[in-house]
N, C-alpha and C positions, 0 to 999 in steps of 0.2 A: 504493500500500500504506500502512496505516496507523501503523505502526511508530514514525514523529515523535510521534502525537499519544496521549493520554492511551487508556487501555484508556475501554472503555462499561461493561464488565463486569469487576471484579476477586474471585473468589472464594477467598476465604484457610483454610486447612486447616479446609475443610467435612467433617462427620463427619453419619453418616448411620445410627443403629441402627435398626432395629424388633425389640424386646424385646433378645432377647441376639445376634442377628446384626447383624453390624456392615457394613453394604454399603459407606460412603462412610469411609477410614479417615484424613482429614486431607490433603484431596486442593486443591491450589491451582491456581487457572489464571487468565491473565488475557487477555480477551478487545478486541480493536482493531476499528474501526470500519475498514472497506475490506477487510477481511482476511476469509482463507478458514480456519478453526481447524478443523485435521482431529482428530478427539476417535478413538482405535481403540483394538481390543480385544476380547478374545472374549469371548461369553458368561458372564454372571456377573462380567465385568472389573469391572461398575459404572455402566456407559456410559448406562444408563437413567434408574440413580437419582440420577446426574449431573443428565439433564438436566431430570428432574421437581422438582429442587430449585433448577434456574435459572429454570426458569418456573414457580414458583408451586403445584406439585400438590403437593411435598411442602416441610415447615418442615425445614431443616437440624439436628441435634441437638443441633451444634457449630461454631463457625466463622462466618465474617463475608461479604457478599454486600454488594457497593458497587455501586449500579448509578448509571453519570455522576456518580460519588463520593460518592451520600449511600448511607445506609443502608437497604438493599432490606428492605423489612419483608412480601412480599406472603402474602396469608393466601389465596388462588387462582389459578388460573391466569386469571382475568376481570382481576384486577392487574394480571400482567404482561401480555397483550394491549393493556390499557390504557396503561402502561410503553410498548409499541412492541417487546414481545418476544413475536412468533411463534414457534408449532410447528408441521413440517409433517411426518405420521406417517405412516409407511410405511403405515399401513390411511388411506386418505383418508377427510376425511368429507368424502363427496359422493355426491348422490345419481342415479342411472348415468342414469334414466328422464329427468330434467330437462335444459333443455338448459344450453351451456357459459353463457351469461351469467346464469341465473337461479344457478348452483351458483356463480360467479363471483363475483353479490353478495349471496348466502344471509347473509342477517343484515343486512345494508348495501342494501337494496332502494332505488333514487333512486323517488322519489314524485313522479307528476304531480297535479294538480288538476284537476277536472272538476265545477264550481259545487261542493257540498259534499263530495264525493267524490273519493275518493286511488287514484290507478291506479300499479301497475308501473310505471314508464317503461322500455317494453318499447325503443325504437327509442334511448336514452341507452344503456342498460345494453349493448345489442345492438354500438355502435360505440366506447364502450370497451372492450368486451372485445376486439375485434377488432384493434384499434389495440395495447393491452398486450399478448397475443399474438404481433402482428407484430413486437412490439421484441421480444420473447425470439426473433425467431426462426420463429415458428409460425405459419403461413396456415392459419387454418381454411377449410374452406367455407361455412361460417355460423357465427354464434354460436348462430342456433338448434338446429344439432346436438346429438342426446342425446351428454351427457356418455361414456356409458356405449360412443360409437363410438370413442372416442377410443383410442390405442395407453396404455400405461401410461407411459409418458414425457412424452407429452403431458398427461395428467392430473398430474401431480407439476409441470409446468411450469404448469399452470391453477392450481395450489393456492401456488404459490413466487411468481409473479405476483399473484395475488389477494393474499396477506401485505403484499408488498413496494407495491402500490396504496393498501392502506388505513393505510401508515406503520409497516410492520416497521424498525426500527433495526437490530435482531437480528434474524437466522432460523437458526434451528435444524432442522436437518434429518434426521429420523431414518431410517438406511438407505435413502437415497432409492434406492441402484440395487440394491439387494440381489434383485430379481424380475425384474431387466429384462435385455435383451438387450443386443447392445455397441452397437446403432445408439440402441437408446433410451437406453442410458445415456450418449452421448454427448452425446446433444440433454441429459439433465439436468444431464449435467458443464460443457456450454457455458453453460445457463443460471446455476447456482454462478458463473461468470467473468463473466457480464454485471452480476448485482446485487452483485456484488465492488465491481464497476467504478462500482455508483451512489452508492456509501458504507455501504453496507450490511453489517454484523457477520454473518460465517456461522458457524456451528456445524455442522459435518460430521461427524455420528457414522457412522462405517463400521468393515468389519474389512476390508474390502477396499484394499490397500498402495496397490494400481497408480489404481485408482479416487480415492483420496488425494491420490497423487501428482502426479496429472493438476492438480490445484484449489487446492492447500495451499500455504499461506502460512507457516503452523504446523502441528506436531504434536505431543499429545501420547499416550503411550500407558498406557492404564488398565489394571491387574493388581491385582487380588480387592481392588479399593477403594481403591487408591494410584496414585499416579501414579508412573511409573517418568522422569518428565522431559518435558520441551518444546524441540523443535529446530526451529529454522528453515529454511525451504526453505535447501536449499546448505548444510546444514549434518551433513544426514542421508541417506545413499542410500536406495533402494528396501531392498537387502538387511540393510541394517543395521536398519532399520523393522520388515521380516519378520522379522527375528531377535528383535528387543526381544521382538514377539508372542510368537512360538512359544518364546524362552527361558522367558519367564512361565510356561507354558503346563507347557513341560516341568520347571522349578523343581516346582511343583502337584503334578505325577504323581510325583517324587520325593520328596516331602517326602509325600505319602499313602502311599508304598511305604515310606519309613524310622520312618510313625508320627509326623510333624512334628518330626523332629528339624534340619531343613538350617535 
C-alpha cells in the first residue's frame, strides 16, 4: 500500500461551476500510488465532474491539481493520457465486431515492415494480448475472438489491462461493476487488487459500499459537490459508509421539504 510515499495526485479545494450551478464545491483529495481510492456517492454527488477534472475534460474553476507535485495545467484529456492518467468508462470504447487484440491496441497498433510497407503485426499484438490477459486472470480462447463475445467483465478487464500496458500511473475507473453480475464483478474487483498490486493509483468511482469495500484502500464520500471526509480501510465499516450515503441523501430531501432551511 502506498501510504509511506508521496500522493501522484493531490487535488486541493477544486471548485467546479458551469454558469451559476456549482457541481464541485471545494472538494480535496489526495491520491497514492498502490492504493485503491474508493471515490462514492449518488447521483448528482459530483463523482463525475470529479473525475472529468482529474483527467483533463474539464479546467477546475477553483483550486489547485498537483500531479507528482508540479502543477497539472492539462487543457484535455490527450494530456492526461499523456501524464499516465487513464479512464476507463462504464460505456467502453470498443468496438464489439473487432477482435480482442486489434481493440487491445486501437491506437497503439505494433507495425511490421514489409520492403516499403507497414503491416498490423497481427501475431505480436495477438500474444501480448494473450499473455496481459492471462496475468489479470483471463484465458481467452484466442485473441482473435470478437471482442463483442466476451462477458462484460471481461471486457472492462481488456480495457483496465490495455491502460495499465500502455503506462497508466492512474486508473480511474468509472462504475466498472454497476451492469454486471457478482461472478463478473468479481473477476473486475480481482483485477482492481492485481494493478493495486503493480503500483498502480486506482480511482474507484462507485455507489456500491460492498463492491468498495471489497478493493478500498480509501474512501471518500461525495454529497452535492463536497466531500463529506476520507477514511481508511479499518477505519470505517460497511454500515457507517452506507450511512454517510444515505444521511446525504436524506439531509437533500429534508432540506427540499423545509425550503433549504437545515
Amino acid at each position: 500500500m502506498g501510504s509511506h510515499t508521496a500522493p501522484i495526485i493531490q487535488m486541493s479545494r477544486i471548485e467546479k461551476h458551469f454558469g451559476s450551478v456549482i457541481a464541485l464545491a471545494g472538494v480535496s483529495v489526495d491520491i497514492f500510488p498502490g492504493e485503491c481510492h474508493c471515490l462514492l456517492g449518488d447521483n448528482g454527488a459530483g463523482k463525475s465532474t470529479f473525475i472529468k477534472t482529474m483527467s483533463g475534460v474539464h479546467k477546475p474553476t477553483g483550486g489547485e491539481i498537483l500531479f507528482e507535485g508540479k502543477a497539472m495545467n492539462f487543457t484535455c484529456p490527450r494530456d492526461a493520457i499523456s501524464a499516465g492518467i487513464a479512464t476507463v468508462h462504464q460505456h467502453l470504447a470498443m468496438i464489439p465486431l473487432m477482435s480482442v487484440s486489434r481493440n487491445f491496441f486501437m491506437g497503439n497498433e505494433p507495425q511490421k515492415k514489409f520492403g516499403i510497407f507497414k503491416f498490423f503485426d497481427h501475431g505480436f499484438a495477438n500474444k501480448v494480448t494473450m499473455d496481459e490477459m492471462r496475468r489479470m486472470g483471463i484465458n481467452l480462447r484466442s485473441a482473435d475472438q470478437a471482442v463483442g463475445t466476451l462477458s462484460g467483465g471481461e471486457r472492462q478487464t481488456v480495457a483496465i489491462s490495455r491502460a495499465v500496458h500502455f503506462g497508466a500511473k492512474v486508473l480511474i475507473l468509472d462504475e466498472p461493476t454497476s451492469a454486471l453480475g457478482v461472478r463478473q464483478t468479481a473477476n473486475v474487483l480481482a483485477t482492481i487488487d492485481k494493478v493495486r498490486k503493480q503500483g498502480v493509483a486506482v480511482v474507484f468511482i462507485t455507489h456500491n459500499v460492498r463492491h468498495a469495500m471489497a478493493v478500498g484502500d480509501r474512501f471518500t464520500v461525495l454529497n452535492r459537490g463536497q466531500t463529506l471526509g476520507t477514511a481508511m480501510r479499518g477505519e470505517i465499516t460497511p454500515e457507517e459508509l452506507q450511512d454517510l450515503m444515505a444521511g446525504g441523501q436524506e439531509l437533500v430531501a429534508l432540506e427540499e421539504s423545509l425550503g433549504g432551511t437545515v
